[in-house]
NUDO-727577 format. One record per atom (N, C-alpha, C): residue in three letters; atom name; x, y, z. Coordinates in steps of 0.2 Angstrom, whole numbers, m for minus. Example, Ala and Ser with C-alpha at 12.3 -4.5 7.8 and 13.67 -1.06 7.14 Angstrom:
BEGIN
PT    r   a     px     py     pz
PT  Ala   N     66    m28     39
PT  Ala  CA     62    m22     39
PT  Ala   C     66    m16     39
PT  Ser   N     64    m11     35
PT  Ser  CA     68     m5     36
PT  Ser   C     64      0     39
This chain:
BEGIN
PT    r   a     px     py     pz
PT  Unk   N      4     m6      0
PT  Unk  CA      0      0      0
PT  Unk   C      4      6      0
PT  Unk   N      1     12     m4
PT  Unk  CA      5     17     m4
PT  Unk   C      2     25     m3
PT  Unk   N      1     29     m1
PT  Unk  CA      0     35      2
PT  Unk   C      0     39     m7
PT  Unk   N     m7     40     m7
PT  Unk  CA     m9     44    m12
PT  Unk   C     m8     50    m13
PT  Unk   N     m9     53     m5
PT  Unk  CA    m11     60     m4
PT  Unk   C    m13     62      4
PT  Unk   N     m9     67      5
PT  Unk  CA     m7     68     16
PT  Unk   C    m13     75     14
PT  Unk   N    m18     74     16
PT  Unk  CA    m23     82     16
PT  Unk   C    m24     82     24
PT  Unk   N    m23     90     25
PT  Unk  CA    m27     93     33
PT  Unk   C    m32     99     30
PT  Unk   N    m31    100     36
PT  Unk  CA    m39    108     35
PT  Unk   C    m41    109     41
PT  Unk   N    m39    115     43
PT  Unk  CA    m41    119     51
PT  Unk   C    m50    120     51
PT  Unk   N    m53    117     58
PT  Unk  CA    m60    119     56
PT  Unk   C    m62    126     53
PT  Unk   N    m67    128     50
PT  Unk  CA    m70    132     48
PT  Unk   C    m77    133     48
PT  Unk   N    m81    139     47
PT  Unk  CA    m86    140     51
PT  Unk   C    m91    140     42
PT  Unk   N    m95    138     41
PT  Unk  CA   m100    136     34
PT  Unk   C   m107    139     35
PT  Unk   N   m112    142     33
PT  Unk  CA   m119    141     34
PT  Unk   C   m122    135     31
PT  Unk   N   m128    131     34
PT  Unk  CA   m129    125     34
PT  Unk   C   m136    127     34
PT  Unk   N   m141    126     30
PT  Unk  CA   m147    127     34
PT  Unk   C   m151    132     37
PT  Unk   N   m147    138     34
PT  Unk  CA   m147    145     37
PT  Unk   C   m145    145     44
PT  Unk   N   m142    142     46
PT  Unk  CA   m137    141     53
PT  Unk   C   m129    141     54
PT  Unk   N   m125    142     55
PT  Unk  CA   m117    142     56
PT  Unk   C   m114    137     59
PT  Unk   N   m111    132     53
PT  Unk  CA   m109    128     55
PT  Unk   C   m101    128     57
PT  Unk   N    m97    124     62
PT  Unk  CA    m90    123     61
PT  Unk   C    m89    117     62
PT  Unk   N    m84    115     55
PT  Unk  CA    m82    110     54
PT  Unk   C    m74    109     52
PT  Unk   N    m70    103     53
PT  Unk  CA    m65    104     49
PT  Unk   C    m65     98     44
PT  Unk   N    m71     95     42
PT  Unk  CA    m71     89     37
PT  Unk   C    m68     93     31
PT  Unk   N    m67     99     29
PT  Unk  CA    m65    101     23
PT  Unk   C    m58    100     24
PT  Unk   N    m54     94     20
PT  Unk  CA    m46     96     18
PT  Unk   C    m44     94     12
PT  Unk   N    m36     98     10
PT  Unk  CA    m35    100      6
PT  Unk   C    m28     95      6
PT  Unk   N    m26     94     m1
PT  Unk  CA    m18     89     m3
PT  Unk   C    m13     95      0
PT  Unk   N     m7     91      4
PT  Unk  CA     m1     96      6
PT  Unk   C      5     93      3
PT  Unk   N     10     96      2
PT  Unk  CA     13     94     m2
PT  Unk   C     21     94      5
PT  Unk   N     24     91      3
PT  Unk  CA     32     88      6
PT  Unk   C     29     84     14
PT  Unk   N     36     83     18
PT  Unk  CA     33     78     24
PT  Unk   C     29     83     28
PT  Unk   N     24     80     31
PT  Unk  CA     19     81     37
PT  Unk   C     22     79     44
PT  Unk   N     21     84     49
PT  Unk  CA     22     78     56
PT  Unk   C     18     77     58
PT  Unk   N     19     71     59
PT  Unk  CA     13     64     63
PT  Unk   C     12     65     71
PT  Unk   N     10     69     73
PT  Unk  CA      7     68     81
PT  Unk   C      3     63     84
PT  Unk   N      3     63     91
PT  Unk  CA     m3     57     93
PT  Unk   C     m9     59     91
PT  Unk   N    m12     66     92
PT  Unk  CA    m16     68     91
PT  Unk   C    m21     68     85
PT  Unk   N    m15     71     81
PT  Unk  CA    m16     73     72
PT  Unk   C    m10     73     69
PT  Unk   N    m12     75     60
PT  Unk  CA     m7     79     60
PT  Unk   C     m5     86     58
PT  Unk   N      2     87     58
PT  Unk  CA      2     95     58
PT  Unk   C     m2    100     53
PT  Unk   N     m4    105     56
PT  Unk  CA    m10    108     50
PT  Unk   C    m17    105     51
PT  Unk   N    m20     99     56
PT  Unk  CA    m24     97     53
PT  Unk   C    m28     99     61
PT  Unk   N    m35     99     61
PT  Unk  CA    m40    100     68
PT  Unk   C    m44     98     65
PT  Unk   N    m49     99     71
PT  Unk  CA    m56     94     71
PT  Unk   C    m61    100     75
PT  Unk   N    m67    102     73
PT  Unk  CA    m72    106     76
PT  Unk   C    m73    105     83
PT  Unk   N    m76     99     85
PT  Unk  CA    m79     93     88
PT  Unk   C    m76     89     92
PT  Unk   N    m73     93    100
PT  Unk  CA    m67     86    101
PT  Unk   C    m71     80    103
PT  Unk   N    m77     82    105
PT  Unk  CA    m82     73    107
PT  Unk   C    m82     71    106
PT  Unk   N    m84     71     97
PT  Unk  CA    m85     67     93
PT  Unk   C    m77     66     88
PT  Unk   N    m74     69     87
PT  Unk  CA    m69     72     80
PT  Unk   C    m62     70     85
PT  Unk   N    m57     68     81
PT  Unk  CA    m50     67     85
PT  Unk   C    m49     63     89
PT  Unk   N    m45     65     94
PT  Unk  CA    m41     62    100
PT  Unk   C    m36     56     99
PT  Unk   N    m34     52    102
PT  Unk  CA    m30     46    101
PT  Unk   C    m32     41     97
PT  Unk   N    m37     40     96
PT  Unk  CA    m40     35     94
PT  Unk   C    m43     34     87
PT  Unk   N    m42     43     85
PT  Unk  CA    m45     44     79
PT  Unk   C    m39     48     75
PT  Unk   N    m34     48     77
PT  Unk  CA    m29     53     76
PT  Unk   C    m28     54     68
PT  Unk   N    m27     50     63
PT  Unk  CA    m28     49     57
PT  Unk   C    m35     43     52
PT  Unk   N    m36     50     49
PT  Unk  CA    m41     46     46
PT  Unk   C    m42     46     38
PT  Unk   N    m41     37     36
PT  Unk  CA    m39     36     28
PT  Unk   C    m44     31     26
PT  Unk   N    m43     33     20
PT  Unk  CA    m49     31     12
PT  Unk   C    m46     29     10
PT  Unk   N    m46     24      3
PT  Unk  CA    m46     20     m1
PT  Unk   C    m47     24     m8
PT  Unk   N    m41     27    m11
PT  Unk  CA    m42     27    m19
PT  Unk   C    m48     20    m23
PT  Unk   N    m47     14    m19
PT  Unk  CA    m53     10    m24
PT  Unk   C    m62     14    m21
PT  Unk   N    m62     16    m15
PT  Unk  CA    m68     19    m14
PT  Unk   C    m72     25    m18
PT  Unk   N    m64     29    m19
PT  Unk  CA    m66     34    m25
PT  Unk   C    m66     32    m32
PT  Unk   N    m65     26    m34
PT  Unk  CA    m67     22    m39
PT  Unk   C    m76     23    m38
PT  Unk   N    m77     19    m33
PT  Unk  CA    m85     18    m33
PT  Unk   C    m87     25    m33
PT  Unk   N    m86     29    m29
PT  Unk  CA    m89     34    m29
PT  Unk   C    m90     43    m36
PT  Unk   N    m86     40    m40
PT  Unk  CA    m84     43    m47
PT  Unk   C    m89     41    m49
PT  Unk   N    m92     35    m48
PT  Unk  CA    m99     31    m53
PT  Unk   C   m106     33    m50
PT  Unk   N   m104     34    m43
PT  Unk  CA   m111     36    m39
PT  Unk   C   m113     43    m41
PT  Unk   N   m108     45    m39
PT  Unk  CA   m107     55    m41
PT  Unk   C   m105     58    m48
PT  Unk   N   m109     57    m53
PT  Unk  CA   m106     57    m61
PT  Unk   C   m109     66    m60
PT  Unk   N   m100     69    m62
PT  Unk  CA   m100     76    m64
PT  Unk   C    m98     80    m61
PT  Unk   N    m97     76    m51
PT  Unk  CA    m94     80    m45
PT  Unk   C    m86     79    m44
PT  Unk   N    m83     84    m42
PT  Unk  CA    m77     82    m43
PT  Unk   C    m74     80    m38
PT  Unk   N    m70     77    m36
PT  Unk  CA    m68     70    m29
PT  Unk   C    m60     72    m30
PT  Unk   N    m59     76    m28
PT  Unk  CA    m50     77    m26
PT  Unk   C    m50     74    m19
PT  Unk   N    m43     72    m19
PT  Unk  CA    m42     69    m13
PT  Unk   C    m41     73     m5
PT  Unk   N    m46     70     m1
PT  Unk  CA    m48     74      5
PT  Unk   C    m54     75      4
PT  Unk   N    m60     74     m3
PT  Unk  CA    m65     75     m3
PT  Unk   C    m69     73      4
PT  Unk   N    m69     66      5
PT  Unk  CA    m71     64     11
PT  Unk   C    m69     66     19
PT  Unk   N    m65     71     20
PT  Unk  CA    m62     72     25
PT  Unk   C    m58     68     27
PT  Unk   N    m55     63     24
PT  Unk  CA    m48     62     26
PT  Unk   C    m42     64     25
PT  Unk   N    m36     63     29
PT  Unk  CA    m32     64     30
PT  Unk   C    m26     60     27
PT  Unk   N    m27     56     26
PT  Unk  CA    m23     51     19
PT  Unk   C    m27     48     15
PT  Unk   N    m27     50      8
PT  Unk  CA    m30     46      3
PT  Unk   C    m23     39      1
PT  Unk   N    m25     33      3
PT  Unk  CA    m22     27      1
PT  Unk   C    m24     24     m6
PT  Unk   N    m18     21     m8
PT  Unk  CA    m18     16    m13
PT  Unk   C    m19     10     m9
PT  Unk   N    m24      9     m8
PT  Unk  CA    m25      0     m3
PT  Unk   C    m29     m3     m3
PT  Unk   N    m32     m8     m2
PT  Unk  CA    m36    m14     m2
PT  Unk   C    m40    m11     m1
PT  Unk   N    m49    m13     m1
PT  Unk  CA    m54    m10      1
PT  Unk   C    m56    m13     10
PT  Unk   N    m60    m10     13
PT  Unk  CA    m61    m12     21
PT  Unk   C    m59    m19     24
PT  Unk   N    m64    m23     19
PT  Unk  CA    m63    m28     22
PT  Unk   C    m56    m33     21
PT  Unk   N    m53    m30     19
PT  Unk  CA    m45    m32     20
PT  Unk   C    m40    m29     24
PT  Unk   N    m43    m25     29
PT  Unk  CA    m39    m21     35
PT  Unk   C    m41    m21     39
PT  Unk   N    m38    m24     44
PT  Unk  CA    m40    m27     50
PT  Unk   C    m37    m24     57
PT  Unk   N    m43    m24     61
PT  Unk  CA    m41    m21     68
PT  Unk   C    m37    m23     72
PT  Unk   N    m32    m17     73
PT  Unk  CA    m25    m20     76
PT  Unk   C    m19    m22     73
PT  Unk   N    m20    m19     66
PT  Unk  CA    m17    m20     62
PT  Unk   C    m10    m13     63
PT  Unk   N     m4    m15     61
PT  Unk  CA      1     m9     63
PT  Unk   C      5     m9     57
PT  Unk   N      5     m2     55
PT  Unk  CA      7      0     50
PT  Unk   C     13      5     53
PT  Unk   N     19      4     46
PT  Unk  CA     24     10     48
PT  Unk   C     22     13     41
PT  Unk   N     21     19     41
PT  Unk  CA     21     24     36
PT  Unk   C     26     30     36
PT  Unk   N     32     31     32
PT  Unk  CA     35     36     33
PT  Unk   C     40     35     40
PT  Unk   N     42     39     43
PT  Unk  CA     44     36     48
PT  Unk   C     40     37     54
PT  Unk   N     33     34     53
PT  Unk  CA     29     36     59
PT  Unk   C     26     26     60
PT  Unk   N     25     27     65
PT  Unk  CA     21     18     67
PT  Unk   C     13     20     68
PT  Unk   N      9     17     68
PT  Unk  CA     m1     16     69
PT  Unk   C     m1     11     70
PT  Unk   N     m9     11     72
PT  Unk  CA    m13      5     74
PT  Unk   C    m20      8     71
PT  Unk   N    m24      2     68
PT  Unk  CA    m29      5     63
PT  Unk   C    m35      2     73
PT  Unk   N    m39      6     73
PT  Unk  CA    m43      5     79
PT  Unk   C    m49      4     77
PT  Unk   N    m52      8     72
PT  Unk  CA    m62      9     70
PT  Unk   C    m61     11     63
PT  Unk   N    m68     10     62
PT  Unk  CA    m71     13     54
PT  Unk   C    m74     17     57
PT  Unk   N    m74     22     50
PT  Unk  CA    m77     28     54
PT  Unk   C    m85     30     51
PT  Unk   N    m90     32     59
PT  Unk  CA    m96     33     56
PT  Unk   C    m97     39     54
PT  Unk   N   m101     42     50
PT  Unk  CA   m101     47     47
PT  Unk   C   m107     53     51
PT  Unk   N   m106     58     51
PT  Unk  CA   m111     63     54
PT  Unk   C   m113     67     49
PT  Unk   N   m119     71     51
PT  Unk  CA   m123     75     47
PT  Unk   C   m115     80     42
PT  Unk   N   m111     82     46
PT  Unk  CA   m106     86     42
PT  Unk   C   m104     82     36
PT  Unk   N   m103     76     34
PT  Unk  CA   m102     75     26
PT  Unk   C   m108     76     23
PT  Unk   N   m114     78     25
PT  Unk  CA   m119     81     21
PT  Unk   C   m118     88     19
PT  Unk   N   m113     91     24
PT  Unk  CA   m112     99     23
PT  Unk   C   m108     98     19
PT  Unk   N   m102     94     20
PT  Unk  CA    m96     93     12
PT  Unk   C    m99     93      7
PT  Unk   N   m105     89      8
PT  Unk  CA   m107     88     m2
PT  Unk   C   m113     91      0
PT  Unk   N   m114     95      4
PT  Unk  CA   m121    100      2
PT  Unk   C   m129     94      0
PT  Unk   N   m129     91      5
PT  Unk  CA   m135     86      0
PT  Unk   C   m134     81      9
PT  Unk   N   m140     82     13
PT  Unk  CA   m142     79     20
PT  Unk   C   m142     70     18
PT  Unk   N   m144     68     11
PT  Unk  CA   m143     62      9
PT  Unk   C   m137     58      9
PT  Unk   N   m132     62      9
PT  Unk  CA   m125     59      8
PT  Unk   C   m123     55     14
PT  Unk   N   m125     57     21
PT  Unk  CA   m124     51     24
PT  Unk   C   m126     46     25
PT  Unk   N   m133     44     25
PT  Unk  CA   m136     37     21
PT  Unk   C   m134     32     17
PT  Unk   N   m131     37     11
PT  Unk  CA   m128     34      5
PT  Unk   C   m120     30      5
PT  Unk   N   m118     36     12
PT  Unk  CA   m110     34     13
PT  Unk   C   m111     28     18
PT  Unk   N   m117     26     22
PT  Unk  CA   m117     21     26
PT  Unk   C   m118     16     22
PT  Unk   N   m122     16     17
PT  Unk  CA   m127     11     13
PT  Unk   C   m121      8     11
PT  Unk   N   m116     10      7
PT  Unk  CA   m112      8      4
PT  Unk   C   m107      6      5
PT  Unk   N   m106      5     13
PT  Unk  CA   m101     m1     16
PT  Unk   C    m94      2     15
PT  Unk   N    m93      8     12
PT  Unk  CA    m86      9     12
PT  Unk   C    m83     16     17
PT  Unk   N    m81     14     21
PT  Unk  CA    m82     18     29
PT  Unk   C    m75     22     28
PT  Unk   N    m70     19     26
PT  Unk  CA    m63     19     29
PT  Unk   C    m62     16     36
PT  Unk   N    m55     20     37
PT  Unk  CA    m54     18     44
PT  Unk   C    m48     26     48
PT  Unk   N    m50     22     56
PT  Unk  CA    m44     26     59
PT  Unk   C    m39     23     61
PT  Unk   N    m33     30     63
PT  Unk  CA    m27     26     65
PT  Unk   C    m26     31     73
PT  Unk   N    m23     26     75
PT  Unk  CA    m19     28     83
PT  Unk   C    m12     29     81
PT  Unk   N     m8     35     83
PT  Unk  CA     m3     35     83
PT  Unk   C      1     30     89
PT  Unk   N      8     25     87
PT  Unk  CA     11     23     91
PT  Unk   C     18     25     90
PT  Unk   N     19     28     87
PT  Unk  CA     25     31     86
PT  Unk   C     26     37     81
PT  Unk   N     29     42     85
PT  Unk  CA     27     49     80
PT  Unk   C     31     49     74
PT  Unk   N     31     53     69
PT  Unk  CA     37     54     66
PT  Unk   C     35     59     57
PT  Unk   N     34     57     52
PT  Unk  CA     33     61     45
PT  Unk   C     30     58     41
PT  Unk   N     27     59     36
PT  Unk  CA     21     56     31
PT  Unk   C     23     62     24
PT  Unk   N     21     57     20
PT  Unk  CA     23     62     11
PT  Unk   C     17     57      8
PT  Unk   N     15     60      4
PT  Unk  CA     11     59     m3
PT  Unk   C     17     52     m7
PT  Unk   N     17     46     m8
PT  Unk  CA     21     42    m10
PT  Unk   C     25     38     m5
PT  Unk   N     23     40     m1
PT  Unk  CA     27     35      7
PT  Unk   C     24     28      6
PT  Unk   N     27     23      7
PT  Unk  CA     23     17      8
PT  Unk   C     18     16     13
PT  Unk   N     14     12     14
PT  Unk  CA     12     10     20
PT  Unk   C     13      2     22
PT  Unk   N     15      1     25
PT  Unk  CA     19     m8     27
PT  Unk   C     17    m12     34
PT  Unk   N     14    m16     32
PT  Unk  CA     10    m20     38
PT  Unk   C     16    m23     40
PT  Unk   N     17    m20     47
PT  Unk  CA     23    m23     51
PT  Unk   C     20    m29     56
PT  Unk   N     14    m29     57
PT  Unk  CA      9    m33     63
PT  Unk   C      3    m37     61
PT  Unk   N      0    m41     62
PT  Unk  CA     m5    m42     60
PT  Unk   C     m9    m49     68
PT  Unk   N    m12    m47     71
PT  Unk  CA    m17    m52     75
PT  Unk   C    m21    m60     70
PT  Unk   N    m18    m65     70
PT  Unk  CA    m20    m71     67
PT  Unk   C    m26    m69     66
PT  Unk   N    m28    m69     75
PT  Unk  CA    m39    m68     74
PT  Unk   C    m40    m60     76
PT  Unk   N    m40    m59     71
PT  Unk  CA    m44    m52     70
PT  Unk   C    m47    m52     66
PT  Unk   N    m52    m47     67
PT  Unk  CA    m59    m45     62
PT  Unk   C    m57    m38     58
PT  Unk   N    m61    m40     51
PT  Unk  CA    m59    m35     46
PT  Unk   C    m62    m29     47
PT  Unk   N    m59    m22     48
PT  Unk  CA    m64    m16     52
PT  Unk   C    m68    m17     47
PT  Unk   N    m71    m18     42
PT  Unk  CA    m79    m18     40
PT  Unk   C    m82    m22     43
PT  Unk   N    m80    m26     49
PT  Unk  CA    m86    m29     51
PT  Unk   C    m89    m26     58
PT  Unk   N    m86    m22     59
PT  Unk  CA    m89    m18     64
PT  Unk   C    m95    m12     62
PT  Unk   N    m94     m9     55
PT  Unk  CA   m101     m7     53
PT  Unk   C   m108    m10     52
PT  Unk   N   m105    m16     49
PT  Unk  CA   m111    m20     48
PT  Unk   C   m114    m24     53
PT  Unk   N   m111    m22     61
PT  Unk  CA   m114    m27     65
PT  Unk   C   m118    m21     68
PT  Unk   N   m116    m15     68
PT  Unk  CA   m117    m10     71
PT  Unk   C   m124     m8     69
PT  Unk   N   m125     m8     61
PT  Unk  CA   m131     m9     58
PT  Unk   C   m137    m14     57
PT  Unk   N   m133    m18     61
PT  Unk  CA   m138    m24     60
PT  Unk   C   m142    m23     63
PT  Unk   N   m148    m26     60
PT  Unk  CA   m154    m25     66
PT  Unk   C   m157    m29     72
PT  Unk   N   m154    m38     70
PT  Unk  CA   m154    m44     76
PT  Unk   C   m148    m48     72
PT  Unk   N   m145    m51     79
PT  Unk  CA   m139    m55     77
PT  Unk   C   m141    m62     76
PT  Unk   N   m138    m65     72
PT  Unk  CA   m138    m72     71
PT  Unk   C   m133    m73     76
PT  Unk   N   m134    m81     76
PT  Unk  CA   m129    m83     80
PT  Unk   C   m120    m82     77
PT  Unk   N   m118    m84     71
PT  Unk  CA   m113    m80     68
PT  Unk   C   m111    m74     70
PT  Unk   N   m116    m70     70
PT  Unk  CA   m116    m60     71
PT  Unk   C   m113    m63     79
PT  Unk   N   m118    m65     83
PT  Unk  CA   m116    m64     92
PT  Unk   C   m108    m67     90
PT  Unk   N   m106    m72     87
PT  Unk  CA   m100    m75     90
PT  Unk   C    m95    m68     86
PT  Unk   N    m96    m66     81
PT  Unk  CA    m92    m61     79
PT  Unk   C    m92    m56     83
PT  Unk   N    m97    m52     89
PT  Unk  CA    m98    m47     93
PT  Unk   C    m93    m50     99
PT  Unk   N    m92    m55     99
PT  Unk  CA    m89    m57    105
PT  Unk   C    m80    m57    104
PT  Unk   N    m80    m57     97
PT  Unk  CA    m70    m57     96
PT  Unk   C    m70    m49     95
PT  Unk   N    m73    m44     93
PT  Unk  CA    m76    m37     95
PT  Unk   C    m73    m34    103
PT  Unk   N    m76    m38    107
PT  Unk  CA    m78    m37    112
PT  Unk   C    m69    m39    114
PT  Unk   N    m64    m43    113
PT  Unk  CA    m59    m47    114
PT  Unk   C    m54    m41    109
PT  Unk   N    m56    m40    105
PT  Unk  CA    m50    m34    100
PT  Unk   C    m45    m30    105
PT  Unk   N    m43    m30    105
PT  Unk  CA    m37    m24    110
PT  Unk   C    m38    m16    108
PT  Unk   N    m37    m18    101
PT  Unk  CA    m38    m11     97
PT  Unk   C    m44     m8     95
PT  Unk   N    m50    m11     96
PT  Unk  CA    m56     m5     98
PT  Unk   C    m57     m2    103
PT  Unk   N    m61      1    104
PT  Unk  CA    m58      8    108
PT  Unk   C    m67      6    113
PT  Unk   N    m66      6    117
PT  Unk  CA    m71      6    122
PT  Unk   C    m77      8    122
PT  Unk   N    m79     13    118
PT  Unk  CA    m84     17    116
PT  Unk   C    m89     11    113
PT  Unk   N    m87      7    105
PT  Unk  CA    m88      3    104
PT  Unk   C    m91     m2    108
PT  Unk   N    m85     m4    111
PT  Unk  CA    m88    m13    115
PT  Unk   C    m92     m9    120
PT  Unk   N    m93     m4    123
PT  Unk  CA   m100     m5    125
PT  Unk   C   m106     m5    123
PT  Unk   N   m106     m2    115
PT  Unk  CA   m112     m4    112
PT  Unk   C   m112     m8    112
PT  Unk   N   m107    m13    108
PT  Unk  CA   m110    m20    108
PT  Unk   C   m109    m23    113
PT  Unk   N   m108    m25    118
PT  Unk  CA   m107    m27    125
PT  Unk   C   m115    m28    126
PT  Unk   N   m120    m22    125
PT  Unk  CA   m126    m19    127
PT  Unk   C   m130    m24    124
PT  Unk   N   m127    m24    115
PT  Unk  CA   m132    m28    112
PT  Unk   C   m134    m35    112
PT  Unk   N   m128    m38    116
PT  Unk  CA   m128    m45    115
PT  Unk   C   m135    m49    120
PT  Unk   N   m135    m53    117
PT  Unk  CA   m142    m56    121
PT  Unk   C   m141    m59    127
């Protein structure tokens, strides 16, 4: 896997509904090395520390094959990279091929991928259209975040290289769709339970599904 594109963008305040919004889902491609903080990266913030950032959320990456699908969804909008508000657009596998607790060195910085990320009404204010987050859930393709574990720099063309991998882990798309589901099969309960065993989900999580379990 390879780093397509290192984009930030300081919150900024939008009208939404004839109300003012602040957001920082709007970012933009940066060009030479980035530093990699625990937090973020440089140049980069979030409106919303409740919901937006912190450790667990520190970097947040897409998939050039997701902007494939979404070039067909979207015919005639243009998708520059950061479209989605992420912060690295990747050359990599789609969700279901990156897995929780998975550890990556990019550049000379280390991650752990932790969660997929769910979308809030603000990618409707990015694409101007309330339907957009429905459509980004409907279509299973979420991305993911990353926990910094070692600080260090990031460029457009860096590798990404899986230094780690848990035998039994779950592919982070399996945490959206269990999240959506509406009753568990027995399959669903046992997959909630390696969830619940993950290291690298973030407790927020496993208390939802802790709650749902039967």
């Amino acid at each position: 896997m390879r780093l397509f594109s290192v984009n930030t963008g300081m919150p900024r305040e939008v009208e939404w509904h004839g109300r003012p919004v602040s957001t920082g889902i709007f970012k933009e491609p940066v060009q030479g090395r980035v530093a990699v903080r625990q937090l973020n990266l440089e140049g980069d913030g979030q409106a919303d520390l409740t919901v937006h950032g912190g450790k667990d959320k520190a970097i947040y990456c897409y998939s050039t094959a997701h902007y494939d699908y979404w070039k067909k969804e979207l015919p005639g909008r243009e998708l520059a990279p950061g479209a989605f508000g992420e912060n690295l657009t990747i050359d990599a596998p789609t969700d279901d091929q990156i897995f929780l607790g998975d550890r990556y060195r990019i550049g000379t910085a280390e991650t752990i991928v932790t969660q997929p990320r769910l979308p809030c009404y603000k990618l409707g204010v990015r694409f101007g259209d309330d339907g957009m987050v429905k459509r980004f859930l409907a279509s299973g393709r979420m991305g993911f975040y990353l926990a910094v574990t070692r600080e260090g720099t990031v460029a457009a063309g860096d590798a990404m290289d899986l230094i780690e991998r848990d035998s039994n882990a779950l592919p982070v798309s399996e945490v959206p769709r269990l999240f959506v589901a509406k009753q568990y099969t027995a399959a669903d309960a046992t997959q909630v339970k390696k969830l619940l065993a993950a290291p690298a989900l973030p407790d927020s999580w496993k208390n939802y599904f802790h709650d749902r379990l039967p």
